[in-house]
C-alpha positions as CSV (number, residue, x, y, z in Angstrom):
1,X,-9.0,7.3,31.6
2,X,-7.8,6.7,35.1
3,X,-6.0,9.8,36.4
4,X,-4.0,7.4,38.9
5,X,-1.8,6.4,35.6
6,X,1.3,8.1,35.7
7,X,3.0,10.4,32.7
8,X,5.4,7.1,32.1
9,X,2.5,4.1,32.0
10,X,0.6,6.7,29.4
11,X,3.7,6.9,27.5
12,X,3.8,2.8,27.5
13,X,0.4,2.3,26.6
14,X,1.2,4.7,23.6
15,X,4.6,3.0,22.7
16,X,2.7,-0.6,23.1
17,X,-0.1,0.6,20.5
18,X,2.3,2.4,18.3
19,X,4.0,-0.9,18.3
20,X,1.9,-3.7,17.3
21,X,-0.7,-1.5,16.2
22,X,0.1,1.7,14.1
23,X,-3.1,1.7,12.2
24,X,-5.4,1.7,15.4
25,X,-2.3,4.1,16.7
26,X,-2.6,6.4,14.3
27,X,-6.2,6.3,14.2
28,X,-6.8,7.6,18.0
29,X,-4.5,10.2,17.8
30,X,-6.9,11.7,15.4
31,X,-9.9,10.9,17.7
32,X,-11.2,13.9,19.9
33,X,-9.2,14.3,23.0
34,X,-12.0,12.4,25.2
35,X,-12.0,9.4,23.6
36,X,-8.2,9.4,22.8
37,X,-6.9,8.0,25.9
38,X,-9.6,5.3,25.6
39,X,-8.2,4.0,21.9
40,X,-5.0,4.2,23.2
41,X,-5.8,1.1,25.7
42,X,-7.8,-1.1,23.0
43,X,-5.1,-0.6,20.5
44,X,-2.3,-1.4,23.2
45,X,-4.7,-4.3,24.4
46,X,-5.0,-5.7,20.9
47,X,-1.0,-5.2,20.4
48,X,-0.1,-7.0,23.9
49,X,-2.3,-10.0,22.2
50,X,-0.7,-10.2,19.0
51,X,2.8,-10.1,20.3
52,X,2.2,-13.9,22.0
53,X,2.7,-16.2,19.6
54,X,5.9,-14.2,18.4
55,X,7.4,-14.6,21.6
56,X,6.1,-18.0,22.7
57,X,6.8,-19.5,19.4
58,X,8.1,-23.1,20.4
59,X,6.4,-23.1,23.8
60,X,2.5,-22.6,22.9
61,X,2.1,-23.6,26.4
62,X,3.8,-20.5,27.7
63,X,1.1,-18.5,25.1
64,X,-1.7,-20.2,26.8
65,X,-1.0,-18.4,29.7
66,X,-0.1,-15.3,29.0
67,X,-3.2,-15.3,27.2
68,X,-5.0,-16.4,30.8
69,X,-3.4,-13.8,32.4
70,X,-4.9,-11.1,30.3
71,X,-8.4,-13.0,30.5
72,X,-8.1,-12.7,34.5
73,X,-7.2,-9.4,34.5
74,X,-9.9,-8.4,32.3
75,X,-12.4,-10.3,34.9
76,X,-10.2,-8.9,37.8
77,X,-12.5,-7.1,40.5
78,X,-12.8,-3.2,40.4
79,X,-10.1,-1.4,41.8
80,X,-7.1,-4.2,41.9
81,X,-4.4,-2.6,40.3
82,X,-2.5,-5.2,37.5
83,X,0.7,-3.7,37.9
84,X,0.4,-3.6,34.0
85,X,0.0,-0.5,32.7
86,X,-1.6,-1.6,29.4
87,X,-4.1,-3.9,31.6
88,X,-5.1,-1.0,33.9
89,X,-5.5,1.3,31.1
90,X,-8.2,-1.2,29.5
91,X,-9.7,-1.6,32.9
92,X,-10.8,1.4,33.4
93,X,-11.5,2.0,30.0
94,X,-13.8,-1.2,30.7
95,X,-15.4,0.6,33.3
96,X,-16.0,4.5,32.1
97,X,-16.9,2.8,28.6
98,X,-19.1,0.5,29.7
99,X,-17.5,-1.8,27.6
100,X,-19.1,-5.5,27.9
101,X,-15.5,-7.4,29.1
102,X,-17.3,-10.8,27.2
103,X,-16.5,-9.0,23.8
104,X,-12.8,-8.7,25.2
105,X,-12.4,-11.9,26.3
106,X,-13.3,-13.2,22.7
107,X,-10.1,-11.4,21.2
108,X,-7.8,-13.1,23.9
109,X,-9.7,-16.2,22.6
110,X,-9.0,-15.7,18.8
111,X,-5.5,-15.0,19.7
112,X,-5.2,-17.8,21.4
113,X,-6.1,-20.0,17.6
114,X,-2.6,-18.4,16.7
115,X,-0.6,-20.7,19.1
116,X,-2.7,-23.8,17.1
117,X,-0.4,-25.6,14.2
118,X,-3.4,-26.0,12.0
119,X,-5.5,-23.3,10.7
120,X,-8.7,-22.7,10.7
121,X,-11.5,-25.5,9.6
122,X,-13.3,-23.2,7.2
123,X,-15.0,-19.9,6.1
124,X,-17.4,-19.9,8.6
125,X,-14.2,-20.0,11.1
126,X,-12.5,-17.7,9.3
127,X,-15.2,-14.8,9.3
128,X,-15.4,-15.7,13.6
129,X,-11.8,-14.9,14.0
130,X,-12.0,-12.0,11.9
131,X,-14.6,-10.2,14.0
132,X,-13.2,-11.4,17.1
133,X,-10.0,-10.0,16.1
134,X,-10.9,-7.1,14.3
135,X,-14.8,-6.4,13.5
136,X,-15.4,-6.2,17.2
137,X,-12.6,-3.6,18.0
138,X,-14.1,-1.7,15.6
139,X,-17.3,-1.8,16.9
140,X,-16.5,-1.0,19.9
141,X,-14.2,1.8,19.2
142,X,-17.4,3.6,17.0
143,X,-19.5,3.1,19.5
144,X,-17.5,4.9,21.7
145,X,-17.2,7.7,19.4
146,X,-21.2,8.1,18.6
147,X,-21.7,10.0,21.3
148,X,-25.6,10.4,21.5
149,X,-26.0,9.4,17.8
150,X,-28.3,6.3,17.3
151,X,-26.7,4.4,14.7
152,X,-25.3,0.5,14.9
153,X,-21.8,0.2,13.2
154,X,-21.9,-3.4,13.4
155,X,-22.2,-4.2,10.1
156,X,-19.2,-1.7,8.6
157,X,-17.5,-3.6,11.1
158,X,-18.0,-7.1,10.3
159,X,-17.1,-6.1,6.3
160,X,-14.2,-3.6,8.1
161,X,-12.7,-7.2,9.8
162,X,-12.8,-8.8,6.3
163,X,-11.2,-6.4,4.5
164,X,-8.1,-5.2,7.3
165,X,-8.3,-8.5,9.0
166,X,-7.5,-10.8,5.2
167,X,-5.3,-8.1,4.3
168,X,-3.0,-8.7,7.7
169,X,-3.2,-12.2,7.4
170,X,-1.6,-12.1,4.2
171,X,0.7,-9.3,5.6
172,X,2.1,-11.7,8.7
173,X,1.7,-14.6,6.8
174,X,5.6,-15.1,5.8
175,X,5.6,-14.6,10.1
176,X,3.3,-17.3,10.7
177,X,4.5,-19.8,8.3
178,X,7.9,-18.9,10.1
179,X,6.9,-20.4,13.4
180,X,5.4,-23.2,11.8
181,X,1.9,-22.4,11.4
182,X,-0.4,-22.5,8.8
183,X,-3.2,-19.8,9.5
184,X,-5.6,-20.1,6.3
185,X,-8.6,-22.0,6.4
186,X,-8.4,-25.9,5.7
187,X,-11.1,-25.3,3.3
188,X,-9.3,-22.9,0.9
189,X,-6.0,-24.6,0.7
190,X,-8.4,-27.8,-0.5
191,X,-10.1,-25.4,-3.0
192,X,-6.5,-24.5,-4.8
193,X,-4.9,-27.8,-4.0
194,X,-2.2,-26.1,-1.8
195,X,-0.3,-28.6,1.3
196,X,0.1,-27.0,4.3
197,X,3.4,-28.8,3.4
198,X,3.9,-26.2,0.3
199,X,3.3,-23.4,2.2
200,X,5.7,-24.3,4.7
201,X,8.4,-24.9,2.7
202,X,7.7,-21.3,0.6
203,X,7.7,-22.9,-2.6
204,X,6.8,-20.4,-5.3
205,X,3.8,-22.6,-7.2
206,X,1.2,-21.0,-9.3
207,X,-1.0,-22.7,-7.0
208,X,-0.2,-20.6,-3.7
209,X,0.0,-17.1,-6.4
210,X,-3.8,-18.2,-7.0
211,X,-4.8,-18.5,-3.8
212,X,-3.3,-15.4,-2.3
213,X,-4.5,-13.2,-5.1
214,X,-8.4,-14.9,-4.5
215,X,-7.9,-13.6,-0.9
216,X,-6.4,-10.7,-1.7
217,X,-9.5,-10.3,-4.1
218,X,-12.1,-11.1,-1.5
219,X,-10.2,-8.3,0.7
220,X,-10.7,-5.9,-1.9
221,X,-14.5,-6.8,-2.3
222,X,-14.9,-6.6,1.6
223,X,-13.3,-3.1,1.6
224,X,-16.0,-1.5,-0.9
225,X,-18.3,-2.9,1.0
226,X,-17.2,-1.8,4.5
227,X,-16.6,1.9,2.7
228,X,-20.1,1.4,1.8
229,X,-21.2,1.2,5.4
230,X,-19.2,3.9,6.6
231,X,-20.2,6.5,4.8
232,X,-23.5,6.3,5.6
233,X,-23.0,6.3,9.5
234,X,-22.4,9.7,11.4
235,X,-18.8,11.0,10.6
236,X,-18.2,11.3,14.5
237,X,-17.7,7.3,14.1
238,X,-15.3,7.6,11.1
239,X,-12.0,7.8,13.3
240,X,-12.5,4.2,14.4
241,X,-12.4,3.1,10.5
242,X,-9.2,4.9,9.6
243,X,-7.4,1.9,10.1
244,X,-9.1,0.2,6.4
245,X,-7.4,2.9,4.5
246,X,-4.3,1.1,4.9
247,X,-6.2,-2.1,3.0
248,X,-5.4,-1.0,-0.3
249,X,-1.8,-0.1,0.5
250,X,-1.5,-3.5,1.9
251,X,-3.0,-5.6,-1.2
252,X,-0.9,-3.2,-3.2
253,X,2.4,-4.8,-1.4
254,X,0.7,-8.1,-1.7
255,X,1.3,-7.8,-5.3
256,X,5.1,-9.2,-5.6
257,X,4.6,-12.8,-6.0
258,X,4.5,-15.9,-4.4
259,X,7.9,-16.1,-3.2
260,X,8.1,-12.6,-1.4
261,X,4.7,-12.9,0.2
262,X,5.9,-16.5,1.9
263,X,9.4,-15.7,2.7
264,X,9.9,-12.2,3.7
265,X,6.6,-9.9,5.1
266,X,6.0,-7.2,2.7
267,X,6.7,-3.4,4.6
268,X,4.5,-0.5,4.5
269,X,7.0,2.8,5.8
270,X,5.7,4.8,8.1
271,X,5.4,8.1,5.9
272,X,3.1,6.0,3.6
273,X,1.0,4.5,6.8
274,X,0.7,8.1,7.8
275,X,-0.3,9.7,4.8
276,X,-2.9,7.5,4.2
277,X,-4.6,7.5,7.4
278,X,-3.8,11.4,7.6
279,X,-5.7,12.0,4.2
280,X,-8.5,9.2,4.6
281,X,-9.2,11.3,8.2
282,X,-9.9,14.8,6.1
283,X,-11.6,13.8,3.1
284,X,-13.1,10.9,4.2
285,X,-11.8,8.3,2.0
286,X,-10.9,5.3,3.0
C-alpha cells in the first residue's frame, strides 16, 4: 500500500469497508498482513459503489456521475493524488497488484444498472452483473492471495457471485424496491407472473413467496457449488471466500415471508457476521 497515506485515510478506508462491506471487511482482516491493506481498498472501493444509488435516489443523474468520477480516477495517470482516500488506496493497489483497471471499471459499470428503474432483461444479464459485482472481486482478491501457486479461481468465483451476489439482492431488495426500483430480472418475474407493480407496492402474494424462495433456492445450489471449487484451490486463496459463509445466514433470514422480505431488510448482527466468518476462516467451512 502506499506509505504516503496517513494513519487517518487508513482508518477511513477501514471505516468505508467496514461500512458497506463487512463481509469483504471481515474477510481481510483475516488475510496475511501483506495483502491486508490491499483488501482493505477493494472492499472500501466496492462500498463507495454501492452507497450511490442510496444517496442519489431521486436524482439518478447525480449517480451517473459520481459513478464517472470513480471511473476517471481509476484511469487517472500515475502519481495524481485523488484527494480521496478510498480512491488513492485502490490506485496504488492498482498499481503494486497489477490489477487490470478494465475489470474495475466493469464494477462501476454494474453499479451504475442500479440507478436504472427496470431490472435486468434476463438470466444471461443477471449472471453479468453478478460477476461484475461480485465474481470479479473475488477473483481478483484470490489472485492476490496465491502468491506463486498456479491455480485459476475463476470459476469458484463466478458460482461465489451467484451464491453471495442472489443472496444480497434478496437482502437489499426491500432497499431497492424503496427507491422505486425493481432489480430482478424481467424474465423471472414473467416466469411467476409477478408486476413490477406487485413488488412495489409489497403486497404479500403467494406469487412473490414463490419467487423469492426459487432464488433463494438457486443461491443455495450456487453456494455448494462455489464450496465445491474452493476447496479444491490452495488454502492461501481461502481468505478471499470468507465472505460466502454468510450465504446461508442470509437465506436463513430470507426465510420470514413475503411481507418482511419487501418491506423491511432482514438484519444479520454483527456477533453472528463474525462468528461465521471467524469459524469458516479456521475450519474451512464455508
Amino acid at each position: 500500500m502506499d506509505q504516503a497515506l496517513s494513519a487517518a485515510e487508513r482508518d477511513a478506508i477501514a471505516a468505508s469497508a467496514r461500512m458497506g462491506e463487512p463481509d469483504r471487511y471481515l474477510a481481510a482482516l483475516l488475510a496475511p498482513p501483506s495483502a491486508r491493506p490491499h483488501l482493505l481498498a477493494l472492499a472500501a472501493f466496492l462500498s463507495e459503489l454501492a452507497r450511490v444509488p442510496a444517496r442519489v435516489s431521486r436524482e439518478p443523474a447525480m449517480g451517473q456521475i459520481r459513478l464517472q468520477w470513480w471511473r476517471d480516477a481509476i484511469a487517472a495517470a500515475e502519481g495524481l493524488r485523488t484527494g480521496n482516500p478510498v480512491a488513492d488506496a485502490l490506485r496504488a493497489t492498482i498499481r503494486v497488484c497489477h490489477w487490470p483497471t478494465a475489470v474495475l471499471v466493469e464494477a462501476v459499470d454494474a453499479h451504475e444498472l442500479d440507478l436504472a428503474r427496470q431490472g435486468l432483461a434476463d438470466d444471461g444479464a443477471l449472471a453479468a452483473y453478478l460477476w461484475r459485482s461480485e465474481g470479479a472481486p473475488f477473483a481478483l482478491a484470490a489472485g492476490l492471495l496465491s502468491g506463486s501457486a498456479q491455480a485459476d479461481p475463476r470459476s469458484a468465483a463466478a458460482a461465489g457471485a451467484q451464491a453471495y451476489g442472489l443472496a444480497r439482492l434478496l437482502m437489499d431488495l426491500p432497499n431497492a424496491l424503496a427507491r422505486g426500483r425493481v432489480p430482478l430480472p424481467q424474465s423471472r418475474l414473467d416466469a411467476f407472473h409477478v408486476s413490477s407493480a406487485e413488488l412495489l407496492s409489497g403486497a404479500d402474494s403467494g406469487k412473490v413467496a414463490s419467487l423469492v424462495a426459487n432464488l433463494c433456492e438457486e443461491a443455495a445450489e450456487a453456494l455448494a457449488r462455489s464450496h465445491a471449487e474452493v476447496v479444491n484451490l490452495p488454502r492461501a486463496m481461502w481468505p478471499a471466500f470468507l465472505p460466502l459463509a454468510l450465504v446461508g445466514t442470509y437465506l436463513r433470514a430470507l426465510e420470514g415471508g413475503a411481507q418482511m422480505i419487501l418491506r423491511s431488510p432482514p438484519q444479520v448482527t454483527p456477533l453472528k457476521r463474525i462468528a461465521r466468518i471467524a469459524m469458516a476462516h479456521w475450519l474451512g467451512r464455508f
